[in-house]
C-alpha positions as CSV (number, residue, x, y, z in Angstrom):
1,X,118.1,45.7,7.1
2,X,120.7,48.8,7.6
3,X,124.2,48.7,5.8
4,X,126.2,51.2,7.6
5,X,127.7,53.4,5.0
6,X,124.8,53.1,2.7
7,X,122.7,56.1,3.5
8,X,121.7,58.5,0.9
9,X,121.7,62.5,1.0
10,X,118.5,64.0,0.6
11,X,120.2,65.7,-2.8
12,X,120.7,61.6,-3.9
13,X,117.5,60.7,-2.9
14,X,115.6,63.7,-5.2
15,X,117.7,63.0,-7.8
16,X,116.8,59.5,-8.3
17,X,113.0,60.2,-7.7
18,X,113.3,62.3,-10.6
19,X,115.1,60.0,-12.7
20,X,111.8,57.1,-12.1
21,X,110.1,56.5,-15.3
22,X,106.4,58.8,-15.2
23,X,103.2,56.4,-14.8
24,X,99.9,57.1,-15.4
25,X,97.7,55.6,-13.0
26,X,93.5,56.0,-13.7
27,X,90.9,55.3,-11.4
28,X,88.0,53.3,-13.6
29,X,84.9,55.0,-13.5
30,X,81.7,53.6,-12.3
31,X,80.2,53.5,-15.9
32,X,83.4,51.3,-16.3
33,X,83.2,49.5,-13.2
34,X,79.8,48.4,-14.1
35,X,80.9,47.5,-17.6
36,X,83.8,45.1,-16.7
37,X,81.4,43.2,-14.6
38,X,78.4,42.5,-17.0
39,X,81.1,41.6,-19.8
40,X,82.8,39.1,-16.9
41,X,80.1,39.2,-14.7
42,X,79.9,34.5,-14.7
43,X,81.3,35.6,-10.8
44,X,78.5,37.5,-9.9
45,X,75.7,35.8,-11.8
46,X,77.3,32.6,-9.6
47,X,76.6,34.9,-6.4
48,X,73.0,35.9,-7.5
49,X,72.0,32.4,-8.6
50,X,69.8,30.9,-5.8
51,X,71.5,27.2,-5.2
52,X,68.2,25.1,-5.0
53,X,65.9,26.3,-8.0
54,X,69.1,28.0,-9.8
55,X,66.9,30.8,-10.7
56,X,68.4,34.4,-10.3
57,X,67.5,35.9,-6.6
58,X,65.4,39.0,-6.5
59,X,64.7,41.2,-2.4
60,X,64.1,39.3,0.3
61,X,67.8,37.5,-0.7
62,X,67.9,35.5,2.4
63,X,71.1,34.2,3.9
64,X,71.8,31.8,7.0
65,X,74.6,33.1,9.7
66,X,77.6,31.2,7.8
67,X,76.5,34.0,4.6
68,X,74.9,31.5,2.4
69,X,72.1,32.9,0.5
70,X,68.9,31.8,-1.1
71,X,65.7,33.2,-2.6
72,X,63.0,33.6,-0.8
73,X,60.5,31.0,-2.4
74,X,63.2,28.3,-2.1
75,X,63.5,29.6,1.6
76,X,59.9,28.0,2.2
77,X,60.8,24.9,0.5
78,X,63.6,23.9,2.3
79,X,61.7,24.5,5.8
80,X,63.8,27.4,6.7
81,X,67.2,25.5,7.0
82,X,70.3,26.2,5.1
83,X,71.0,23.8,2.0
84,X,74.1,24.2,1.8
85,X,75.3,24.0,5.7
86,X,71.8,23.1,7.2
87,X,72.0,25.7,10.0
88,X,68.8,27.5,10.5
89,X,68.2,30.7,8.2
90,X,66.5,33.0,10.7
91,X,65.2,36.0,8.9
92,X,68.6,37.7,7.7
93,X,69.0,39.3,4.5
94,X,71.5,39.5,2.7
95,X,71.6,43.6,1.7
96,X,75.0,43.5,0.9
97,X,73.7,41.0,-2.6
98,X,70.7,43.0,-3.3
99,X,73.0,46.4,-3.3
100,X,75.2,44.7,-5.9
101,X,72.2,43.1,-8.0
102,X,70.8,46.7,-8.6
103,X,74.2,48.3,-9.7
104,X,73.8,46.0,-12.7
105,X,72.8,46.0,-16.2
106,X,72.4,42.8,-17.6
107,X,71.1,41.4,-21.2
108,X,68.2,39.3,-22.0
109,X,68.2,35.8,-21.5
110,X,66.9,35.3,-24.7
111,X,69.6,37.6,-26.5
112,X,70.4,34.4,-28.5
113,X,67.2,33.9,-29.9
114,X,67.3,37.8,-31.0
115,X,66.8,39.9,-28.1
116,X,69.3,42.9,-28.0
117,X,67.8,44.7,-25.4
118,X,69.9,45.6,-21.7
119,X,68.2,46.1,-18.9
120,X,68.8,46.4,-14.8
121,X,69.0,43.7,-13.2
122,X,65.1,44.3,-11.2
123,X,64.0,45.3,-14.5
124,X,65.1,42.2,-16.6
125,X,62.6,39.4,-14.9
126,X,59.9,41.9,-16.2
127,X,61.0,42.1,-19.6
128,X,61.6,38.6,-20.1
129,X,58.1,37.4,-18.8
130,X,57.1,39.6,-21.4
131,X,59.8,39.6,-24.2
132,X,58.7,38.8,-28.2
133,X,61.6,36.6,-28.4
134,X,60.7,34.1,-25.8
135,X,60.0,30.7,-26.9
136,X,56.2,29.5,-27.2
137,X,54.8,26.4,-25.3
138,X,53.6,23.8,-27.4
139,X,49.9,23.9,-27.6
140,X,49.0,20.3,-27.9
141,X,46.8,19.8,-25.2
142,X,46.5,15.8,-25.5
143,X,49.3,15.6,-22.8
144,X,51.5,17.5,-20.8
145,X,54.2,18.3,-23.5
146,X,57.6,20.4,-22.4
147,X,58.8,21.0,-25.8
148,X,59.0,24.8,-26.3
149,X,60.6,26.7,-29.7
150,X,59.2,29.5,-32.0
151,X,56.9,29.0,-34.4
152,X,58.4,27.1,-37.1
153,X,59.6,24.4,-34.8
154,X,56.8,24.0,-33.3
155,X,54.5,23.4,-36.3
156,X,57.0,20.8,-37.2
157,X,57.0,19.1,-33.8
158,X,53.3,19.4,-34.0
159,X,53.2,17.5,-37.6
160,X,56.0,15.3,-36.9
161,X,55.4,14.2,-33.1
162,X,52.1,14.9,-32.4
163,X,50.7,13.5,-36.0
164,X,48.0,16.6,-35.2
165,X,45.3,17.3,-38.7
166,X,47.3,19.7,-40.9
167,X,45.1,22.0,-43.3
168,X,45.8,24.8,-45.7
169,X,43.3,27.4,-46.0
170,X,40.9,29.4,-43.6
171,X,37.8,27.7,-44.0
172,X,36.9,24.5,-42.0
173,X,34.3,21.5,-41.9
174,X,34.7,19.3,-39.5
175,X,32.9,16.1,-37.8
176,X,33.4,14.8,-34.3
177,X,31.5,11.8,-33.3
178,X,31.3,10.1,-29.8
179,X,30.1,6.8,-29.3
180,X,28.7,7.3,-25.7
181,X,28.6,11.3,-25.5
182,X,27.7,11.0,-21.5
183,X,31.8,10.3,-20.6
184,X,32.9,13.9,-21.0
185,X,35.7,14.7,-18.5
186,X,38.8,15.4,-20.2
187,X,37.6,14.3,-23.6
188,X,39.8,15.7,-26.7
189,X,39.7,15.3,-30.0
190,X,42.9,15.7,-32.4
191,X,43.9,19.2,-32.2
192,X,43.5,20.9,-35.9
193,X,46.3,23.3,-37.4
194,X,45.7,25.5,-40.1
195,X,47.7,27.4,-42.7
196,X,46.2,31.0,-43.3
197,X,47.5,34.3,-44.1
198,X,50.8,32.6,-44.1
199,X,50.4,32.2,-40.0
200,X,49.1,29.1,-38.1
201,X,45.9,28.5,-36.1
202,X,45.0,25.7,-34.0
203,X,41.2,24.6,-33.8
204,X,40.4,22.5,-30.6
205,X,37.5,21.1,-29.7
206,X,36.7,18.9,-26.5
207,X,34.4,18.2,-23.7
208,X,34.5,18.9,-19.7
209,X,32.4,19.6,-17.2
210,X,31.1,23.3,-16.6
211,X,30.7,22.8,-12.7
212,X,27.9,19.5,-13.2
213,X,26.9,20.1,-16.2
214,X,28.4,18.4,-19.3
215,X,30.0,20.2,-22.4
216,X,31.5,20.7,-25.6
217,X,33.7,23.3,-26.6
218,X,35.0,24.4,-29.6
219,X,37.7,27.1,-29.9
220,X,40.8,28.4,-31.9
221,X,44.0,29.6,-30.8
222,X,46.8,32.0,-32.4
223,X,50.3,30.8,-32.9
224,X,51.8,34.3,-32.1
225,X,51.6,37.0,-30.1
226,X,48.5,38.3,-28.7
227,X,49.2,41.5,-30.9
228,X,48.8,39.9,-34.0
229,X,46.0,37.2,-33.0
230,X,44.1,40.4,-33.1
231,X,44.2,41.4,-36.6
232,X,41.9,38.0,-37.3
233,X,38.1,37.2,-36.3
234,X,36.9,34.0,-36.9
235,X,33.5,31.8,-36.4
236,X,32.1,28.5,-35.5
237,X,28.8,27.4,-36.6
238,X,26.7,24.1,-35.0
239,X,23.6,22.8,-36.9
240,X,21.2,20.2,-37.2
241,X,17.5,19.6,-37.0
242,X,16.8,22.7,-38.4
243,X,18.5,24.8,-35.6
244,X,22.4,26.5,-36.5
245,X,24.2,27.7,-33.1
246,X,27.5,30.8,-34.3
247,X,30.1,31.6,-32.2
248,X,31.9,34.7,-33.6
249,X,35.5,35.6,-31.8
250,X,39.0,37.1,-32.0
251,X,41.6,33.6,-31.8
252,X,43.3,33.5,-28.7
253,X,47.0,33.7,-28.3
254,X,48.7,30.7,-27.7
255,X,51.2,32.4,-24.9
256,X,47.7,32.3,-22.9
257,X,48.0,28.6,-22.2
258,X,45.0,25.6,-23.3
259,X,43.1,25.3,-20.0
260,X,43.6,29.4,-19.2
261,X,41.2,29.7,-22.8
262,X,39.2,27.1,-22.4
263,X,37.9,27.6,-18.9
264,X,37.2,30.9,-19.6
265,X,34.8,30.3,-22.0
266,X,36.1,32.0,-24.8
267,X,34.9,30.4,-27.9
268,X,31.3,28.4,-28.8
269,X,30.5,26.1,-25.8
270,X,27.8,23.2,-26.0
271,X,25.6,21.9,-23.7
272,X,25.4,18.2,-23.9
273,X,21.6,18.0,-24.5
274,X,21.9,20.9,-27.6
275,X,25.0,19.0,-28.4
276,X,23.0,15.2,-28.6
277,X,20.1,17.4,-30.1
278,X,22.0,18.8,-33.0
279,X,22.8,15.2,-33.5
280,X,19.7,13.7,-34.3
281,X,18.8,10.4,-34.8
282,X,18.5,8.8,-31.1
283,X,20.9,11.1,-29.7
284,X,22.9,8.0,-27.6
285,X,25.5,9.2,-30.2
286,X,27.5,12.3,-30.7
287,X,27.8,13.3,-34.1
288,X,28.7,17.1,-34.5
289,X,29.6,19.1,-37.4
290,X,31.6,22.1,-37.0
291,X,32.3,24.4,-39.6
292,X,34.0,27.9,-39.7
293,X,36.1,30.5,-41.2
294,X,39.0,32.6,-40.7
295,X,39.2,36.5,-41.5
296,X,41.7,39.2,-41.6
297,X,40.3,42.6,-40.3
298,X,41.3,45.5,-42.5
C-alpha cells in the first residue's frame, strides 16, 4: 500500500542496504545432498518400498496413471491393476524413481548384525544376497522351519527345539534301521550335529526316490560359509557281507539349502537292493551302519 510522503531517496535507500546485517548463504553440494538423504532418507526408502511385497523396487518401477508405483514382480501378481487405486497399470514406468534410486548410497541391511559396508542403491541387493553377515537358514530338514540366526543360535535352536543327536568329536558310527525299507519317499532320520575343530557339521541321512528307483543317502553339511567348508574333507563308509561302499567329499555349506545338496547327489548314495544287501539277514529290514570321519586339510 502507498503512504504519500513516505518515499525514500535513492541516497536513503543505499544507505540502509548497506547498514543490513552480511549473510552467508551456501548452496549444498551434491556429495552433501546425497548425504542428508541417506542419513534421513525413512522418506525415500517409503517411496522405493513396493506397497504389496514391501521389498525395495529395482528397473522396471512400474506406476499406474494416478503415479502409484510398484515393482515389477508384484505387477504380475496383482493382474496388472493398481493396489492402491485399482485403475489399470498400463506399461508406465516410473523413470523419475529409478533416477532417484541410483543417486543413492545406502548401507547394508544387515549393518546391525555387523555389516559396515555402503553401497549404491543397484549395487546393495547384490551384496546382500551375498554378504558374510547374513543370517543362516536352519538346516533341519524334518519340516519346513523359518527360524534363521548365525551360528551359535542356531545350534542352540537345533539342541533345544529340534532335540537333533548332539556329538563332540569328528569321528562317527552310526546305525539306521527301517522296519519296512520299501516306503522310501521322504524318509529322514534325526539329523546329526557335530562338534569339530571348534565349528559344527550336520550329518543327514535319508531316503527318496532317484527318478523310480529307491535310495539312501548319506551326506554332511557345513555350518558356515562355503569358504571355510572347504578347508575340511570328510568320508562315509557302508559295509556288510563282506563288501565296504566309501564316499570321500568336501561338506557342503549350509547357505546351499537341504534339498539343493541332496538332489545333487553330493555325498554317498544307496541303492535300495545294496542298501538291504549290506543288511543281511533276510533283507525285509534295513539295518545300516554308517561310519566316518572328519578332516582338516593343511
Amino acid at each position: 500500500m502507498d503512504v504519500p510522503g513516505s518515499q525514500m531517496s535513492d541516497n536513503e535507500l543505499s544507505k540502509d542496504r548497506n547498514e543490513l546485517p552480511d549473510i552467508q548463504v551456501s548452496k549444498p553440494s551434491s556429495f552433501s545432498v546425497v548425504k542428508s538423504s541417506v542419513s534421513s532418507s525413512s522418506g525415500v526408502h517409503e517411496l522405493l518400498e513396493c506397497p504389496v511385497c514391501t521389498n525395495s523396487m529395482y528397473p522396471p518401477i512400474h506406476q499406474c496413471p494416478n503415479g502409484h508405483t510398484l515393482c515389477s514382480s508384484c505387477k504380475l501378481r496383482v493382474h496388472n491393476h493398481c493396489p492402491t487405486c485399482r485403475h489399470e497399470l498400463g506399461d508406465i514406468r516410473c523413470l523419475a524413481l529409478e533416477k532417484v534410486a541410483e543417486s543413492l548410497d545406502l548401507p547394508c541391511r544387515y549393518q546391525n548384525l555387523g555389516c559396515s559396508g555402503i553401497f549404491p542403491y543397484y549395487g546393495k541387493l547384490k551384496h546382500e544376497q551375498l554378504c558374510e553377515f547374513r543370517p543362516y537358514n536352519c538346516p533341519y530338514a524334518g519340516s519346513e522351519c523359518s527360524i534363521t540366526g548365525d551360528i551359535p543360535s542356531l545350534v542352540a535352536h537345533l539342541k533345544n527345539d529340534h532335540k537333533v543327536d548332539m556329538h563332540d568329536g569328528c569321528t562317527f558310527n552310526h546305525r539306521y534301521v527301517k522296519s519296512n525299507p520299501h516306503e522310501v519317499e521322504n524318509a529322514t532320520w534325526m539329523l546329526t550335529v557335530f562338534n569339530c575343530f571348534g565349528e559344527h557339521f550336520c550329518l543327514h541321512f535319508e531316503a527318496f526316490l532317484l527318478g523310480v528307483a529307491p535310495v539312501y543317502m548319506a551326506f554332511l553339511r557345513f555350518m558356515g560359509e562355503e569358504e571355510d567348508a572347504k578347508k575340511y574333507t570328510y568320508s562315509l563308509e557302508v559295509s556288510g557281507s563282506g563288501r565296504k561302499m566309501i564316499w570321500q567329499g568336501v561338506p557342503r555349506s549350509i547357505r546351499d539349502g537341504h534339498k539343493k545338496v541332496r538332489d545333487s547327489y553330493d555325498g554317498l548314495v544307496i541303492h535300495r537292493n545294496v542298501a538291504l544287501f549290506f543288511s543281511g539277514g533276510s533283507r525285509q529290514e534295513l539295518k545300516l551302519r554308517v561310519t566316518g570321519r572328519i578332516w582338516k586339510e593343511q
